[in-house]
C-alpha positions in Angstrom: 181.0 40.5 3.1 179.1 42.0 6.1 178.6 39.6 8.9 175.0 38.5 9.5 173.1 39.3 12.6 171.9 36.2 14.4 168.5 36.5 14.8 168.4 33.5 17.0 170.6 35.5 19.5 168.8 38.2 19.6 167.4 39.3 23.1 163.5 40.1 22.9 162.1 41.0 26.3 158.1 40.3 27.0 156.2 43.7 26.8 154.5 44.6 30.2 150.7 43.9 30.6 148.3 46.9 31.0 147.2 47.5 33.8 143.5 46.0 32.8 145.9 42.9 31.7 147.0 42.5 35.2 143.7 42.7 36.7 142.0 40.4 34.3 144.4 37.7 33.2 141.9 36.4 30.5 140.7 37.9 27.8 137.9 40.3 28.0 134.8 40.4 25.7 134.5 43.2 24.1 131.1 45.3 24.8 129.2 46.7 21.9 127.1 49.8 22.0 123.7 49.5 23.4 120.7 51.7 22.9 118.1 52.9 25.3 114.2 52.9 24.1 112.3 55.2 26.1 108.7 54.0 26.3 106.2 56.3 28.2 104.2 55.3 30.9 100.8 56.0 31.0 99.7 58.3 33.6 97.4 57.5 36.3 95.3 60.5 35.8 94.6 59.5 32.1 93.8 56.1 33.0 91.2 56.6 35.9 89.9 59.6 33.1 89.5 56.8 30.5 88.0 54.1 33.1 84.9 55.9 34.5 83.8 52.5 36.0 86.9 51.6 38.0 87.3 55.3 39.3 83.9 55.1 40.7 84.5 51.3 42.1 87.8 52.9 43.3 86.8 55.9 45.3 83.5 53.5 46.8 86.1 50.8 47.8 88.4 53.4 50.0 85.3 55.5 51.0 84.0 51.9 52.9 87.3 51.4 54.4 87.7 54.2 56.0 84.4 55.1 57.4 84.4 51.0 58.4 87.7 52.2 60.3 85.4 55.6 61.6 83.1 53.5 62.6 84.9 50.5 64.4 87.0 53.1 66.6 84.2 54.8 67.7 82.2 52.2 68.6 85.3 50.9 70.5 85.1 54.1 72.3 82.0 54.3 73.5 81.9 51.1 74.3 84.3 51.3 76.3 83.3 54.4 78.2 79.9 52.9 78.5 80.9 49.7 80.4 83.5 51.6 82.4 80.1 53.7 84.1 78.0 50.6 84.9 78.6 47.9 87.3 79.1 43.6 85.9 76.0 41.9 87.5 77.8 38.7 87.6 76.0 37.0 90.6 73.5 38.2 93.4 75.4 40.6 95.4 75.4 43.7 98.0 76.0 47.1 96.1 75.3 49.8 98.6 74.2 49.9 102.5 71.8 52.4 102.7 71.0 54.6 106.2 67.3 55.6 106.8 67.0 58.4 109.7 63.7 58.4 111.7 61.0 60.1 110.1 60.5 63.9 110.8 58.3 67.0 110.8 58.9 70.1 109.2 57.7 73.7 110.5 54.1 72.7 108.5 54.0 69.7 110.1 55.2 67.5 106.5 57.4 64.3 106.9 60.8 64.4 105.6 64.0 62.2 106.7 67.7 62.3 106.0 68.9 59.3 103.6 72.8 57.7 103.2 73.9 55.7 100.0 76.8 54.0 101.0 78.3 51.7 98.0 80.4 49.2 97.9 83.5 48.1 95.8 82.9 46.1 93.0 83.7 45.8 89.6 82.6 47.7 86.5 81.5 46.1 83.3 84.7 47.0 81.0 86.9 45.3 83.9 84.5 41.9 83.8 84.6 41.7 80.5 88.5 42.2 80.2 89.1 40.0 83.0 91.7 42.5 84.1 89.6 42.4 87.9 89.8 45.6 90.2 87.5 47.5 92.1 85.5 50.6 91.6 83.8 52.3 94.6 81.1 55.3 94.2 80.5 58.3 95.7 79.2 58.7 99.3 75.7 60.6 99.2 73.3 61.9 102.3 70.6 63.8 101.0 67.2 65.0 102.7 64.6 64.1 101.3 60.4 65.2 101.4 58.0 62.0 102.4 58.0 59.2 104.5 59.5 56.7 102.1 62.0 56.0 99.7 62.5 54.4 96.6 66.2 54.2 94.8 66.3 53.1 91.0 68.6 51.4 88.7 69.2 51.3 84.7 70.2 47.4 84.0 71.0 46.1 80.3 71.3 42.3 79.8 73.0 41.0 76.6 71.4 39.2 74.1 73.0 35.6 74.3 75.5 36.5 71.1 77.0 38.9 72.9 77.4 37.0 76.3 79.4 34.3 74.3 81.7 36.8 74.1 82.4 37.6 77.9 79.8 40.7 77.9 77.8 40.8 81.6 74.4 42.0 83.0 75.5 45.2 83.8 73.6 47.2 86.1 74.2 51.7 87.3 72.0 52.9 90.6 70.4 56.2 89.2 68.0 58.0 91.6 66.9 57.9 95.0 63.8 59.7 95.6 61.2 60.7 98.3 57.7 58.9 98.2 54.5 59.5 100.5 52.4 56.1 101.7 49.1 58.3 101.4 47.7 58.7 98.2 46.2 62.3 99.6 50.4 63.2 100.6 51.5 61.8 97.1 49.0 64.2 95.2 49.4 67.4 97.8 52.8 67.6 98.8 56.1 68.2 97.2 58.1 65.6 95.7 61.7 65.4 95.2 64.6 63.0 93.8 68.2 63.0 93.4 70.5 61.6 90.4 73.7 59.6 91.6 76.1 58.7 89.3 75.4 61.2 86.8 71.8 59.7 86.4 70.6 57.9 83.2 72.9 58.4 80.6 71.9 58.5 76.5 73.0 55.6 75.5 71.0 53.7 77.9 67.8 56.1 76.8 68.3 55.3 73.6 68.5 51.3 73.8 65.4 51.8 76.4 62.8 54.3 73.8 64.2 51.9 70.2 64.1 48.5 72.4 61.8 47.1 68.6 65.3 48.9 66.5 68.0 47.0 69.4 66.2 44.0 70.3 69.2 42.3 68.5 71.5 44.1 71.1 69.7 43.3 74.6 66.9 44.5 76.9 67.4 47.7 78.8 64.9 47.8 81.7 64.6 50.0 85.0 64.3 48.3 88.3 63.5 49.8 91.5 63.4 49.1 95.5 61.3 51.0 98.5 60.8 51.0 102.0 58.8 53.1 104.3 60.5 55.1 107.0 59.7 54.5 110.8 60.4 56.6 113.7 64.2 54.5 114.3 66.8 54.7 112.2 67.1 51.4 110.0 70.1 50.4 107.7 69.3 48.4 104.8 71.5 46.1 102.4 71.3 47.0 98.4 70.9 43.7 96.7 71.5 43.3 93.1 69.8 40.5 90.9 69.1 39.5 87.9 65.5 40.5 88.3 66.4 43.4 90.1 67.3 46.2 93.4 65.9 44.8 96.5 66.4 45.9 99.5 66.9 44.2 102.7 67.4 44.7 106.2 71.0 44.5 107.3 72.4 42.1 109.6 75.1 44.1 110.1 
């Protein structure tokens, strides 16, 4: 009789794990198969198409912000260029020393002199109302002028009180300097003449000054102006500027 294999003796060795075995000790779930729906999305063109209402609310609601944007930046701008051309009236102060030359004749025997605006440094509005401080100094002009007196003028805008809450200052640009006569028979014969300084007027300012019923909300743009007669000795007179006003005054200096 054969002999009977022990199957107690037998040697059974462990089969390797898999390489997924080794990396996952546990067991892992199995995944099924999934299925993708694909559901359309509407498009944006078709929806605006069938919503008249919120297309037109739509194209409004940009259409404000951007010209609000137009508008705030350009407003910024020329704001800003129109402060930077005037000077902050921010207390009674010298703004110009002006020279007066005795008075002459001409070949027809018509009075004329030679006239010297001399500014002085000060601040211009954009700078007062930044706070940032400096100083701004205008150009030196000597002119000759017909007439045996003179008269300078100036543009000045004062804020409405809203606007001075805010840091904005009387603000003030010295426009013209022209010849005058003391005679009324000179004034109505002779020739008359004027210069600009500073560029003279400027639009903005014209515009505030002829619509003052459409701007009232904005401030008061008025002109002011100061004269003396000439004399046979040369005089040198101080600029002042006030809140009412030019006036001139003999210097001390």
């Amino acid at each position: 009789m054969p002999p009977q294999k022990n199957i107690y003796s037998q040697n059974y060795t462990n089969p390797q794990p898999t390489p997924s075995q080794q990396s996952y000790p546990y067991p892992q779930p199995q995944v099924g198969n999934t299925t993708t729906f694909y559901v359309p999305r509407k498009n944006k063109v078709e929806t605006l198409i069938k919503h008249p209402i919120k297309t037109v609310f739509t194209c409004l609601s940009l259409s404000v912000i951007v010209l609000s944007c137009l508008l705030i930046t350009t407003t910024s701008l020329l704001l800003t260029l129109w402060l930077r051309s005037y000077r902050a009236l921010t207390q009674e102060k010298i703004i110009a020393k002006i020279v007066v030359s005795p008075i002459k004749k001409d070949e027809n025997g018509n009075p004329y002199f030679e006239i010297t605006y001399k500014p002085q440094e000060t601040e211009n509005a954009l700078q007062a109302w930044l706070g940032i401080g400096g100083r701004v100094k205008e150009k030196e002009q000597k002119v000759e002028l017909p007439g045996d007196r003179f008269r300078i003028e100036a543009d000045f805008f004062r804020w409405q009180n809203t606007f001075t809450v805010l840091g904005l200052k009387p603000m003030f640009k010295v426009v013209r300097i022209t010849g005058d006569y003391s005679e009324i028979e000179d004034y109505n014969l002779l020739t008359h003449k004027a210069i600009d300084i500073n560029g003279g007027p400027d639009k903005q300012w014209k515009i505030l000054k002829d619509n003052a019923n459409l701007f009232s909300w904005l401030g008061n743009a008025y002109i002011s102006s100061a004269g003396q007669d000439v004399t046979y000795h040369e005089r040198i007179f101080d600029l002042i500027a006030t809140e009412d006003g030019l006036v001139l005054k003999l210097s001390q200096k």
